[in-house]
VEXMINU-572945 format. One record per residue (C-alpha): residue in one letter; z, x, y. Coordinates in steps of 0.5 Angstrom, whole numbers, padded with zeros to 4 digits, always signed. Example, Ala and Ser with C-alpha at 12.3 -4.5 7.8 and 13.67 -1.06 7.14 Angstrom:
VEXMINU-572945
A+0016+0025-0009 S+0014+0027-0002 
//
This chain:
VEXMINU-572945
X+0011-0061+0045 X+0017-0057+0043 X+0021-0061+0049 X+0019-0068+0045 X+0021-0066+0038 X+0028-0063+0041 X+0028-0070+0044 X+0026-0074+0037 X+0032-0070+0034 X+0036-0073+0040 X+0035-0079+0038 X+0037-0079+0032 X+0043-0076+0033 X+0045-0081+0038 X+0044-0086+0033 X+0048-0083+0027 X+0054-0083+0032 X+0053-0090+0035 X+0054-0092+0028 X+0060-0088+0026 X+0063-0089+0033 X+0062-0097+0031 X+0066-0096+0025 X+0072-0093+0028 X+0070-0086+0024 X+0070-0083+0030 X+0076-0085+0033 X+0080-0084+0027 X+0078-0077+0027 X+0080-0075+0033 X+0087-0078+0033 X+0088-0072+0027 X+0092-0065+0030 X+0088-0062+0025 X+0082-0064+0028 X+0083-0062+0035 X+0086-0055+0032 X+0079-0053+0028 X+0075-0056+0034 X+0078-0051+0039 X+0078-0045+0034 X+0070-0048+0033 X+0069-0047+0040 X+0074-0041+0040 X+0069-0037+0034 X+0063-0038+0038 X+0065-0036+0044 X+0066-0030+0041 X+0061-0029+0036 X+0056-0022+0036 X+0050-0022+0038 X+0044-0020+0034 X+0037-0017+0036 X+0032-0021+0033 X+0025-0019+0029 X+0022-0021+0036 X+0026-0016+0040 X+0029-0022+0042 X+0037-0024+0042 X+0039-0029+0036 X+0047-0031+0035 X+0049-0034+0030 X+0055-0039+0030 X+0062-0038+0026 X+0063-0045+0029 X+0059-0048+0024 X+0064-0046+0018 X+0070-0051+0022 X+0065-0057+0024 X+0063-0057+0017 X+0071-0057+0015 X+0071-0063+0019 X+0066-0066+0016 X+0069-0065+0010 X+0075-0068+0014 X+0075-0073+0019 X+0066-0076+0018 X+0060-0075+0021 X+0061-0077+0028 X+0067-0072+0030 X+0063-0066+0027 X+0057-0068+0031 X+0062-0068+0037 X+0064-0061+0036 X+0058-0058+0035 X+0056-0061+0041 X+0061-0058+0046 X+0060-0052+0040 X+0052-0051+0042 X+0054-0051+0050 X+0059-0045+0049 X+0053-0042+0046 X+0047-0044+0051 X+0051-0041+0056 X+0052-0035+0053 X+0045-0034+0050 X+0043-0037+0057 X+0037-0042+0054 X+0034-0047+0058 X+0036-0054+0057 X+0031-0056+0052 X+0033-0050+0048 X+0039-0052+0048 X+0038-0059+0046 X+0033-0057+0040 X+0040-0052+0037 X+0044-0057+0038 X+0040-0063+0035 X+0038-0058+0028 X+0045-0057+0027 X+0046-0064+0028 X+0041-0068+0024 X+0043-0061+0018 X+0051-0065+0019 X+0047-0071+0017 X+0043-0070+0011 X+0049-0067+0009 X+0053-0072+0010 X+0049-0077+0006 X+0050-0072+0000 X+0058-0073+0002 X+0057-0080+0001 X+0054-0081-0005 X+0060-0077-0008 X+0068-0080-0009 X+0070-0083-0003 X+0077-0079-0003 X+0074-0073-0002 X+0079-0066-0002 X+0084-0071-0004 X+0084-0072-0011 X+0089-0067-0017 X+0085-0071-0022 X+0081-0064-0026 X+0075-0068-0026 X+0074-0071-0020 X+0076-0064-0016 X+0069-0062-0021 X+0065-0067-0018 X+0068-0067-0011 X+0066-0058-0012 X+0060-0061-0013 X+0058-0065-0008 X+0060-0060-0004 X+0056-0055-0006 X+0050-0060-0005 X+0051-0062+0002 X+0051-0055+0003 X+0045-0053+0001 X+0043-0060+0003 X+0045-0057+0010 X+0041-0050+0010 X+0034-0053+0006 X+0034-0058+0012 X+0035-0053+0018 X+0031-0048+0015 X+0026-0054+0015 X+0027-0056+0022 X+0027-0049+0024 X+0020-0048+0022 X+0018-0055+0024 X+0020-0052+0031 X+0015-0046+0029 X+0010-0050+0028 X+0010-0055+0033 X+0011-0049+0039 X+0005-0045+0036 X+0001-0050+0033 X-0001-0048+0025 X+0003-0046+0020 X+0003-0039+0017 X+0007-0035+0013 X+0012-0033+0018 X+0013-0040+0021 X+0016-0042+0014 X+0021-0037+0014 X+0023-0036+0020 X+0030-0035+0018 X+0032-0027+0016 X+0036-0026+0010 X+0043-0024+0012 X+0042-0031+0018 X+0041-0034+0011 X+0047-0031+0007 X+0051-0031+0013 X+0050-0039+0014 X+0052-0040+0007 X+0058-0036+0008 X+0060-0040+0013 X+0059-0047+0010 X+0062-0044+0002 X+0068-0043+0007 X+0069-0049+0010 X+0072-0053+0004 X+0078-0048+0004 X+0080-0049+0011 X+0078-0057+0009 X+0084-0057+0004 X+0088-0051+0008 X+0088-0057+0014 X+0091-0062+0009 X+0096-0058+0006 X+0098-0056+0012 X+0094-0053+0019 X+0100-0048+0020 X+0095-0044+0014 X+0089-0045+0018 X+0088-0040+0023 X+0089-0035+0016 X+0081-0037+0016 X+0081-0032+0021 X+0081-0026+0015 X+0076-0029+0010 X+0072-0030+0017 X+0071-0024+0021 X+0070-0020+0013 X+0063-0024+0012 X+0061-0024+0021 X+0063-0017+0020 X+0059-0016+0013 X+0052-0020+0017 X+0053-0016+0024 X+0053-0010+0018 X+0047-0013+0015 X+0044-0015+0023 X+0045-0008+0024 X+0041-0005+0018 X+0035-0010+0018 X+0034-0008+0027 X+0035+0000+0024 X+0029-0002+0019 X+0024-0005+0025 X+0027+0000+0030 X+0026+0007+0031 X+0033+0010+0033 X+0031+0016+0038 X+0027+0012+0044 X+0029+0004+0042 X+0022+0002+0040 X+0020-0001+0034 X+0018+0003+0029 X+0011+0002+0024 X+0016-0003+0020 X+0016-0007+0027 X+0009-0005+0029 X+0007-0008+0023 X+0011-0015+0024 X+0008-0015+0031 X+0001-0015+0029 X+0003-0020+0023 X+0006-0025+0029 X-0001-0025+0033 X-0006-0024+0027 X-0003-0028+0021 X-0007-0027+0014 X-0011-0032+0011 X-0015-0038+0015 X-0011-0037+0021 X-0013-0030+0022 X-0020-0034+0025 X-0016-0037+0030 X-0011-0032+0032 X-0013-0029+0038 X-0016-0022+0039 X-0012-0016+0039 X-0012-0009+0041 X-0009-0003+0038 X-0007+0004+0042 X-0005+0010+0038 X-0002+0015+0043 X-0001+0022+0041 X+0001+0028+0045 X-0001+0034+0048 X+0002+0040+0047 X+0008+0037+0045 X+0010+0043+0040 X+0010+0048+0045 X+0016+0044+0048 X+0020+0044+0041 X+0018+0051+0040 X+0021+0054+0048 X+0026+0049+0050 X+0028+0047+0044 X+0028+0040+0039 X+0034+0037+0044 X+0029+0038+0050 X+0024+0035+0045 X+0028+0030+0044 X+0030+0028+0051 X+0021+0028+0052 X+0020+0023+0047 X+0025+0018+0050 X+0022+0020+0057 X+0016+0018+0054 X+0018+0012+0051 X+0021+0009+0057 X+0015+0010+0061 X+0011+0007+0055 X+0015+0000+0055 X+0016+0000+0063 X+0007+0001+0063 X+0006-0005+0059 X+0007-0013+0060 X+0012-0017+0057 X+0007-0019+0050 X+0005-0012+0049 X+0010-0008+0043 X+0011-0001+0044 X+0012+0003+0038 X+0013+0010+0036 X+0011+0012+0029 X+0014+0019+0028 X+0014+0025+0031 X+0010+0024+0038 X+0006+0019+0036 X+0007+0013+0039 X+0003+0006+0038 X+0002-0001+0042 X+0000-0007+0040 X-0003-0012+0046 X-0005-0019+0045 X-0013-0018+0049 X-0019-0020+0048 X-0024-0014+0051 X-0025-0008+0049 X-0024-0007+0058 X-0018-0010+0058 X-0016-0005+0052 X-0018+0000+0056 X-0014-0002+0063 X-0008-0002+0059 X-0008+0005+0056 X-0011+0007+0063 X-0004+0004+0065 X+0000+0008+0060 X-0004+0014+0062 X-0003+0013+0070 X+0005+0011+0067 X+0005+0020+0064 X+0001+0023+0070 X+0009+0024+0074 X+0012+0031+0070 X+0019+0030+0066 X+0024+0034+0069 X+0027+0037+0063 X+0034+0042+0064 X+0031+0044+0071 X+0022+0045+0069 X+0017+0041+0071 X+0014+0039+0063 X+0007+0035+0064 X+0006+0029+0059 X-0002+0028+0057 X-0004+0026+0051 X-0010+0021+0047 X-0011+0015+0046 X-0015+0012+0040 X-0016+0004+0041 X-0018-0001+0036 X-0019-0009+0036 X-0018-0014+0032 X-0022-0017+0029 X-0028-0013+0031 X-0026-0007+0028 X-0022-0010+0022 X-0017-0016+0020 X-0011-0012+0018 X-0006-0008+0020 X-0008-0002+0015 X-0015-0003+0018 X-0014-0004+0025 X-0009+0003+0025 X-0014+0007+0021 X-0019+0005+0026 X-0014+0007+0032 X-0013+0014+0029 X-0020+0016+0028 X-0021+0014+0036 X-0016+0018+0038 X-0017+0023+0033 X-0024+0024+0036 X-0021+0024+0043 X-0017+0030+0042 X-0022+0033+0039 X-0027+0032+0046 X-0022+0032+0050 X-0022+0026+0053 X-0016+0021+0055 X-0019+0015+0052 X-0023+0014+0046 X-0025+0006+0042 X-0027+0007+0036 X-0034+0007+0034 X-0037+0005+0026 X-0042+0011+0028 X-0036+0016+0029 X-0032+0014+0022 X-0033+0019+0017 X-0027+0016+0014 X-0030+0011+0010 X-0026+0008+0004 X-0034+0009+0001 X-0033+0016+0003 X-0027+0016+0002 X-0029+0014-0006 X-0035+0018-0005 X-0030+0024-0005 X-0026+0022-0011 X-0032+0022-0014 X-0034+0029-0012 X-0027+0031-0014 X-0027+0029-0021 X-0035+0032-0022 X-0032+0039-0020 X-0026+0039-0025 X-0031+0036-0031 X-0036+0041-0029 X-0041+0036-0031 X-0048+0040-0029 X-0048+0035-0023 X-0045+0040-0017 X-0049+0047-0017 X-0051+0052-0012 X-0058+0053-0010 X-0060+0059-0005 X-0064+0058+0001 X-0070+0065+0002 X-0068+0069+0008 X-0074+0073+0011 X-0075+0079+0016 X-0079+0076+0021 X-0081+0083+0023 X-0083+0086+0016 X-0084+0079+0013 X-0080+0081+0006 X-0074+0078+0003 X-0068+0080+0005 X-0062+0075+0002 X-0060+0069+0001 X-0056+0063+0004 X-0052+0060-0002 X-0052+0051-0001 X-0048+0047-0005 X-0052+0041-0009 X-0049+0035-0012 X-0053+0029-0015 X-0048+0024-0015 X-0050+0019-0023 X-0051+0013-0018 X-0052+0015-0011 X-0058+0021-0013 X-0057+0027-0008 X-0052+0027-0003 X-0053+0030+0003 X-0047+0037+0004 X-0047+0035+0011 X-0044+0029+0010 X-0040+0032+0004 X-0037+0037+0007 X-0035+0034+0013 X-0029+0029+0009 X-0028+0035+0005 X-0026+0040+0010 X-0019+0038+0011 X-0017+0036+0004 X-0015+0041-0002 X-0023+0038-0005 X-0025+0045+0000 X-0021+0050-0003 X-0024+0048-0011 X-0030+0048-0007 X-0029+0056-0004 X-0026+0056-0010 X-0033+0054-0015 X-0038+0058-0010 X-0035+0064-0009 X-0034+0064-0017 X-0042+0061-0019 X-0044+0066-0013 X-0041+0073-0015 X-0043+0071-0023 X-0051+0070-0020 X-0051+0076-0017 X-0048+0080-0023 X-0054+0077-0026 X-0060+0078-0021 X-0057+0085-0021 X-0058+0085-0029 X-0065+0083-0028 X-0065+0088-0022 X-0065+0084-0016 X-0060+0087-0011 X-0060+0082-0004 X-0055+0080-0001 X-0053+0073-0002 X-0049+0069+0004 X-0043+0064+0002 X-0040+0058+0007 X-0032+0058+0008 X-0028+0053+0011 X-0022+0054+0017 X-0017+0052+0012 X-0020+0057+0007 X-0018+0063+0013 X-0011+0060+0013 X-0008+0065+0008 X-0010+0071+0003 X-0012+0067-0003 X-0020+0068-0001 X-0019+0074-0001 X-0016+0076-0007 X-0020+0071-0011 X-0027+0075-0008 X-0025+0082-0009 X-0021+0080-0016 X-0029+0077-0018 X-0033+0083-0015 X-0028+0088-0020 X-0030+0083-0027 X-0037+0082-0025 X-0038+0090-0022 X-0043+0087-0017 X-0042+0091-0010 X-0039+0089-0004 X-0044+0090+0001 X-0048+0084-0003 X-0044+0079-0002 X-0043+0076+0006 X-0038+0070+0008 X-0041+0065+0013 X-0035+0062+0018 X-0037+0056+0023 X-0036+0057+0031 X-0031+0052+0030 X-0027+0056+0027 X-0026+0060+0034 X-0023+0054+0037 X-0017+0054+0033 X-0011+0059+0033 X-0015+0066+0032 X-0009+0070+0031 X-0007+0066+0026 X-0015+0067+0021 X-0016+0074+0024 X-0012+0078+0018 X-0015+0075+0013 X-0023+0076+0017 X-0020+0083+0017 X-0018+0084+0010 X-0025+0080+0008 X-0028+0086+0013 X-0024+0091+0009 X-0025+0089+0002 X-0033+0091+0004 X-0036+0084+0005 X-0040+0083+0012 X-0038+0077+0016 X-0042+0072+0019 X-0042+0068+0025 X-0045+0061+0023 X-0047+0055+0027 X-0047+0059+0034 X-0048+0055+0041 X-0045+0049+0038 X-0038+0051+0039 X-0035+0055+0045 X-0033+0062+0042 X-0031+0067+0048 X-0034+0074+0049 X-0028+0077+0048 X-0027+0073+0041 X-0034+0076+0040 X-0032+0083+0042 X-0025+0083+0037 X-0028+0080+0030 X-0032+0085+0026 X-0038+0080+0025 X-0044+0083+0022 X-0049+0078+0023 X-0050+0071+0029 X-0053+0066+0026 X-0056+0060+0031 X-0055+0054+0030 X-0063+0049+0027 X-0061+0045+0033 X-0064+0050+0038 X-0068+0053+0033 X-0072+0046+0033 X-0073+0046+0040 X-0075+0053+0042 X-0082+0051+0042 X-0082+0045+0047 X-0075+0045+0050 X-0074+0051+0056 X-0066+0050+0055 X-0067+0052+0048 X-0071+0058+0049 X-0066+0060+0054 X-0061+0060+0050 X-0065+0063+0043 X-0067+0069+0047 X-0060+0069+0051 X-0056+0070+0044 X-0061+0074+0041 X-0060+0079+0048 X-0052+0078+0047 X-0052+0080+0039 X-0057+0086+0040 X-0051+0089+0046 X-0047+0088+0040 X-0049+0091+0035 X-0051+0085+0031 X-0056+0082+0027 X-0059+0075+0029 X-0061+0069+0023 X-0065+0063+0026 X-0064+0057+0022 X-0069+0051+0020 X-0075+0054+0022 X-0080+0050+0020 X-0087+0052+0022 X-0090+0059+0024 X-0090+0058+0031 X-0083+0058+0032 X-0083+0064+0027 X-0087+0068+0032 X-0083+0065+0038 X-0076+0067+0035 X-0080+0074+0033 X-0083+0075+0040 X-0076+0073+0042 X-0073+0080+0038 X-0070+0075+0033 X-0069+0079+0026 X-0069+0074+0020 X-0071+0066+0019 X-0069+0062+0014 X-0072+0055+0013 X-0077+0050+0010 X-0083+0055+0012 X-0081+0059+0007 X-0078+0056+0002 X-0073+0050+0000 X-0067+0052-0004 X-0067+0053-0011 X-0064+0054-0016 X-0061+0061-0018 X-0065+0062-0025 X-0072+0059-0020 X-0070+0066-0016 X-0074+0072-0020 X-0080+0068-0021 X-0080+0066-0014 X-0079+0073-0012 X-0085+0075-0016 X-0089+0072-0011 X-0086+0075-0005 X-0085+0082-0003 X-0078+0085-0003 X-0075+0092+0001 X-0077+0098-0002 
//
């Protein structure tokens, strides 16, 4: 189809200069020496025009002879400019290496532009540029100006005339298919072209003068040619940004109704391993040199379609034209085999594994924000598990804007501190004695409209936003006021509150404890700090000074969740826990699942060699208790006891039930 339109366009042009060769127009031009000077200096420009990158990666020119055929126009008619920009357009298809039908359709917009333009020059005076009468100088400017702009409107038309006929719809793109400095740089070009005109009447000894004004603005279009690739294109590996990640995945999933037809594609988001170790021991140069290593490797695994990008850091992105979810997972199994060879790197072999994250469009979203959100959570989830390939999955994304709202929501009930957000406390009972020994603070929030929202899921979103710490914040407060007031009704258990990893990165929890123990003059031993497993698995030297100094300041530490993570024996030995507790998932299972037995009684064997107190939680019948009791379990927590409640509901329950002499 493209082929048949560059051949219509053809047609036309032959037409227009058949007429002006039977009109003795063309003869008439080329017996001028003017004329035979601008064509050569035409010829001569493109020869030796820049070559800009376009937004498709690909090489666009943008041709200075423009400015001495439109002179020519001005000049000497139609048919001599049309000439000129023939053999001008063949200096540039062999240099840009076009097929011959690319070739015909540039040189057949450019003529038909010439055209429309020339009709706008013949509605003016027939003595154009010749006049010294200040009236028809102003119409001649103005006529000028005119088919100028009439030459850029109907080029830009063909071109997305072009655009739309190569990809068979129109969309925002194919409508502006011209980048803004091409534009400004083109109308330079024809704005100049008057001036040369008049320099060629008044004497062609003035013309090759055009040549300063000339190279300022190619050199002001190559500037702004530069600038415009810089902001699509990351300067250190050649890729293309987010910026020219964005516009690739515009190009094959356009918005609006064209989105439905546009065919699939998949996002990869890839994030290296380790790679902080390699700035820290061999430098940031070295780190550098990885990162276009990497890059490399990244373009040579994916196929001609595919944009790869890097997004910062080193974190890198691909968008592919694909359908499938194999198909996806077949590229980044390419890019992972591409990695498997390690970088040498000033004589050290550096191994290069990272994860990645897929989504596709239009199955886990529409738009470019969506799609890149989906990605990270996969490749998030496959860090996270270790694994070198993950898609994402609805099920796995705890990010949701409704969550996201959710947790916007929850922000604002802690600072208005509306009643919605409260403790309750869940009983902890002695298995053996069968009395009270302490409670587990639980955070409630009746959410106006959604009712009651699991902390679960509200903590989970929370955990790695600034929200966690107004939470610690909130409990430790709430948990130590209580205390001073059970104490003042002369209740003294002790009570159990959750931290979060983030909350182990620094001293403020610790001050903020022992600053509420010295207002409220509750003791020390009654307040207890649950950390989860998972905190294990992070950089222990970085939390254990302030787990030593919570130990310290005479508050117990507990170990919560546990069998869920992978806490060694010597993290064990070396953190000065007080208490284990073992996670409701094995607890739930004890009485029908051997594995779980095994694994009770085996924590239960391992805390007794340390020393350690054993919590079971979520018992929810009395056979589990007596099975966690013949097992040498100490203490359970669960509905088979008591809900939480309310700290102001204790004294009366308590009433009810035994408490340690």
């Amino acid at each position: 189809m493209l082929a048949a339109y560059g051949v219509i366009l053809s047609l036309i042009v032959a037409v227009g200069l058949i007429l002006t060769m039977v009109s003795g127009e063309f003869a008439a031009g080329i017996e001028r020496p003017g004329f035979w000077l601008l064509a050569g200096l035409a010829v001569l420009a493109d020869a030796r025009a820049f070559i800009a990158t376009g937004r498709r990666g690909r090489p666009v020119i943008i041709c200075p002879s423009l400015c001495f055929s439109f002179a020519i126009l001005l000049c000497w008619g139609l048919g001599p400019a049309i000439a000129v920009q023939l053999v001008a357009a063949a200096v540039v298809a062999w240099r840009m290496r076009y097929p011959l039908d690319g070739a015909v359709l540039m040189a057949a917009q450019f003529a038909v532009a010439s055209t429309a333009a020339f009709g706008v020059l013949a509605l003016g005076s027939d003595d154009l540029l010749k006049t010294i009468n200040a009236t028809d100088a102003a119409r001649d400017a103005v006529s000028v100006v005119g088919a100028a702009a009439v030459w850029l409107v109907t080029y830009q038309v063909l071109r997305a005339a072009a655009g739309f006929v190569s990809r068979g719809r129109p969309n925002a793109q194919v409508l502006r298919p011209v980048p803004s400095y091409e534009l400004l740089f083109i109308a330079a070009l024809l704005l100049l072209a008057p001036v040369l005109a008049v320099a060629a009447y008044i004497s062609i000894a003035f013309v090759p003068l055009v040549f300063v004004p000339l190279y300022a603005v190619e050199r002001m279009a190559r500037l702004a040619s530069e600038r415009d690739l810089l902001a699509r294109r990351d300067p250190l590996t050649d890729l293309a940004n987010r910026s020219g990640l964005a516009a690739a995945f515009a190009r094959l999933r356009p918005n609006g109704h064209d989105a439905e037809r546009a065919p699939g594609l998949a996002m990869l988001l890839l994030d290296l391993n380790r790679f902080k170790y390699v700035n820290d021991a061999l430098g940031h140069e070295v780190g550098d040199r990885l990162l276009v290593a990497v890059g490399q490797r990244l373009r040579s695994a994916l196929p001609a379609d595919a944009t790869p990008a890097r997004l910062g850091g080193d974190e890198f992105a691909v968008v592919a034209p694909t359908t499938t979810e194999a198909d996806a997972r077949h590229l980044a199994e390419s890019i992972t085999d591409a990695m498997a060879t390690p970088v040498v790197l000033d004589g050290l072999q550096v191994d290069i594994t990272g994860s990645i994250g897929i989504a596709l469009a239009p199955q886990d979203g529409s738009d470019f924000a969506t799609v890149m959100r989906h990605a990270d959570v996969a490749m998030y989830l496959a860090k996270q598990r270790g694994w070198p390939i993950q898609a994402y999955r609805a099920v796995d994304d705890h990010n949701s804007p409704e969550r996201l709202a959710l947790l916007t929501d929850f922000r604002l009930a802690l600072e208005k501190d509306d009643g919605t957000v409260a403790l309750h406390y869940q009983p902890q009972v002695d298995l053996a004695s069968g009395r009270v020994v302490g409670f587990e603070a639980l955070l409630r929030w009746e959410h106006p409209t959604q009712g009651p929202i699991p902390p679960y899921d509200l903590l989970r979103i929370a955990e790695h936003t600034p929200v966690m710490r107004m939470i610690t914040q909130r409990v430790i407060d709430e948990v130590v006021a209580q205390q001073a007031r059970w104490l003042a009704a002369g209740v003294s258990l002790r009570t159990s509150l959750n931290v979060s990893i983030r909350d182990l990165h620094g001293d403020e929890i610790v001050d903020q404890i022992t600053r509420r123990l010295a207002e409220y003059r509750v003791p020390a031993e009654l307040i207890q700090v649950e950390i989860t497993e998972s905190a294990l698995t992070a950089d222990l030297a970085q939390l254990r000074a302030t787990i030593d100094r919570i130990a310290a300041a005479g508050v117990a530490i507990s170990l919560d969740d546990f069998g869920t993570g992978y806490s060694s024996l010597q993290h064990l030995r070396r953190l000065p826990l007080s208490e284990i507790k073992i996670d409701r998932s094995f607890v739930a299972g004890i009485a029908h699942n051997a594995d779980d037995a095994v694994i009770v009684r085996s924590t239960v064997d391992l805390a007794r060699a340390l020393g350690l107190r054993v919590v079971a939680e979520g018992v929810e019948n009395r056979y589990t208790a007596r099975l966690l009791g013949e097992a040498g379990c100490d203490v359970a927590q669960g509905y088979l006891y008591a809900p939480a409640m309310p700290g102001d509901a204790v004294i009366a329950w308590l009433g009810r039930h035994p408490t340690p002499a």
